[in-house]
Steps between C-alpha positions, in 0.01 A plus 500: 500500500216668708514795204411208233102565601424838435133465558314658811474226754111641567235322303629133470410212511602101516433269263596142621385300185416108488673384797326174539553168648745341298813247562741691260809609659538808342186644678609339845811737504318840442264481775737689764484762274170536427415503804735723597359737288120465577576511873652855427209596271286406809702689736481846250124437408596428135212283296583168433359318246513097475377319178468137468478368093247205468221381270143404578475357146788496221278498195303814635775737681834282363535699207867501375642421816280184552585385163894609546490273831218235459511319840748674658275818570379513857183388595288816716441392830717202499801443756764646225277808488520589848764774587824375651409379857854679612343825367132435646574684819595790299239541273271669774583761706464496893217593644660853633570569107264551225429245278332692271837542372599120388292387187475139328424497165394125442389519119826536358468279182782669268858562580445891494307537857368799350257302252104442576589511875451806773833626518469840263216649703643420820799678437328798326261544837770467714741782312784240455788629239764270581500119466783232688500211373593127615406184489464244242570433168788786438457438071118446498261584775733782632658633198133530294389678792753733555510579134090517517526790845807672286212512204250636733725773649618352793868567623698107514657412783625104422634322788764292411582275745100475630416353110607178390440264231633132358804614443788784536537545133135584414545690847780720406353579131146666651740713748700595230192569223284706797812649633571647131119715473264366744607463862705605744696157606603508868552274790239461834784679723507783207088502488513516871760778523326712296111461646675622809489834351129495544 
């Protein structure tokens, strides 16, 4: 399976999108794996970049997405913003690493975490060509990214067992849409695997 990424493993980076405090289940059971695979971005000095979706004001930076979700969006700066507190100790490197190298993009308004946030010049400055992706929602804020990086040039790496949404159904229909021109769908042991080439 190692042969399904064909990209260089040099210039990549992580995206780990949305995972916020939240009492769904689904997000719960991902967390090994995410941070699995931060903990071996860390280790290889890959850039990881968190976002966290929220909204100062919904009738200024809503937009389709506030209207889509009314009260449902996430509030910026409230508890539900916050990253997952099982991931906090990850989002930093230690002190013997550099940090430089871990980025939170906290205006993320839009499921693409491309739009009106940071993200595009970072990864332009730093050289990056290949994006892995996890985190949360597989059909929305994952899958309008990926599609958005593919758009902009980037090679898709889509982790599928380190994204998760409501359900397997809507699941199983981004891997298999992504998996058809987009990304390259693999597991965290596969993702792993191959950044040992490094």
């Amino acid at each position: 399976m190692l042969n399904s990424i064909p990209y260089d493993s040099k210039n990549v980076a992580l995206l780990v999108i949305d995972m916020q405090e939240t009492p769904r289940r689904e997000v719960i059971d991902i967390i090994p794996k995410v941070q699995s695979i931060v903990k071996t971005c860390h280790e290889k000095n890959i850039p990881v970049f968190w976002t966290q979706h929220g909204h100062r004001n919904l009738e200024f930076d809503g937009g389709a997405v506030g209207r889509w979700w009314g009260d449902r969006n996430i509030k910026w700066g409230s508890e539900e913003w916050k990253i997952l507190r099982e991931l906090q100790p990850f989002v930093s490197r230690s002190p013997t690493s550099l940090d430089i190298l871990d980025f939170v993009i906290k205006n993320k308004t839009r499921y693409d975490a491309f739009h009106n946030t940071e993200l595009s010049s970072l990864l332009i400055s730093l050289g990056i060509k290949t994006l892995i992706i996890s985190g949360i929602e597989t059909n929305l804020c994952c899958e309008s990214t990926a599609r958005r990086g593919f758009d902009q040039d980037y090679n898709i790496v889509f982790l599928k067992d380190a994204t998760t949404t409501e359900n397997e159904e809507m699941h199983e229909a981004t891997l298999l849409n992504l998996g058809y021109g987009v990304a390259k769908i693999a597991t965290v042991v596969e993702v792993i695997e191959w950044l040992d080439k490094r």
